[in-house]
C-alpha positions as CSV (number, residue, x, y, z in Angstrom):
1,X,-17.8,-20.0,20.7
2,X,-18.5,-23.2,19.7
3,X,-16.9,-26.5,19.9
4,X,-16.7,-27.7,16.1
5,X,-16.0,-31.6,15.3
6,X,-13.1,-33.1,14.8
7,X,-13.3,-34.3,11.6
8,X,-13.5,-30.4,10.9
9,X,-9.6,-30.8,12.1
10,X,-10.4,-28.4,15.1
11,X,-10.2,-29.9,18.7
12,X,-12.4,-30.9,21.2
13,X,-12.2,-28.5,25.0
14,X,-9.9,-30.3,27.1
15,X,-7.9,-32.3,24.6
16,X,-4.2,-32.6,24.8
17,X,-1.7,-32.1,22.4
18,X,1.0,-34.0,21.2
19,X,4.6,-34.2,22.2
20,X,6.0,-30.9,20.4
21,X,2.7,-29.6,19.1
22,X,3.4,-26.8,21.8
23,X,6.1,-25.3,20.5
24,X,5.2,-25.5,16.4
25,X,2.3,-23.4,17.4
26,X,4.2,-21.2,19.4
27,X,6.6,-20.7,16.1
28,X,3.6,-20.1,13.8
29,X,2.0,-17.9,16.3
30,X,5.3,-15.7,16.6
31,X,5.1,-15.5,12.5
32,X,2.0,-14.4,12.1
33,X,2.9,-11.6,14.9
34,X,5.7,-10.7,12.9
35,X,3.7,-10.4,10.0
36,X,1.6,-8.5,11.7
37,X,3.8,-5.8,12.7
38,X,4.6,-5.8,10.0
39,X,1.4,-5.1,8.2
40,X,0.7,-2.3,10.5
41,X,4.4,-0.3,9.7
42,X,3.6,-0.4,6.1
43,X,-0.1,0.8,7.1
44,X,1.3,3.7,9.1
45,X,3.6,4.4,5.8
46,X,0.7,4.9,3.7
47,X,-1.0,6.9,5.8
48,X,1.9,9.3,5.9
49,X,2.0,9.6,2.3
């Protein structure tokens, strides 16, 4: 993949974040794995129906 700028908002390889950027994108990753296990249960219900 390729490196896009950053005016794009995207980083650069290599850059380094910010104090607590870490952990909000920890917390926004564990979301959207929630919602996706979500996603797939209600999948799996309509396949039963």
């Amino acid at each position: 993949m390729t490196n896009r700028s950053t005016c794009s908002g995207r980083r650069t390889r290599g850059e380094e974040l910010r104090p607590g950027e870490r952990e909000s994108i920890s917390r926004q990753l564990d979301g959207l794995h929630e919602a996706i296990e979500r996603l797939d249960e209600r999948m799996d219900a309509l396949d039963r129906e």
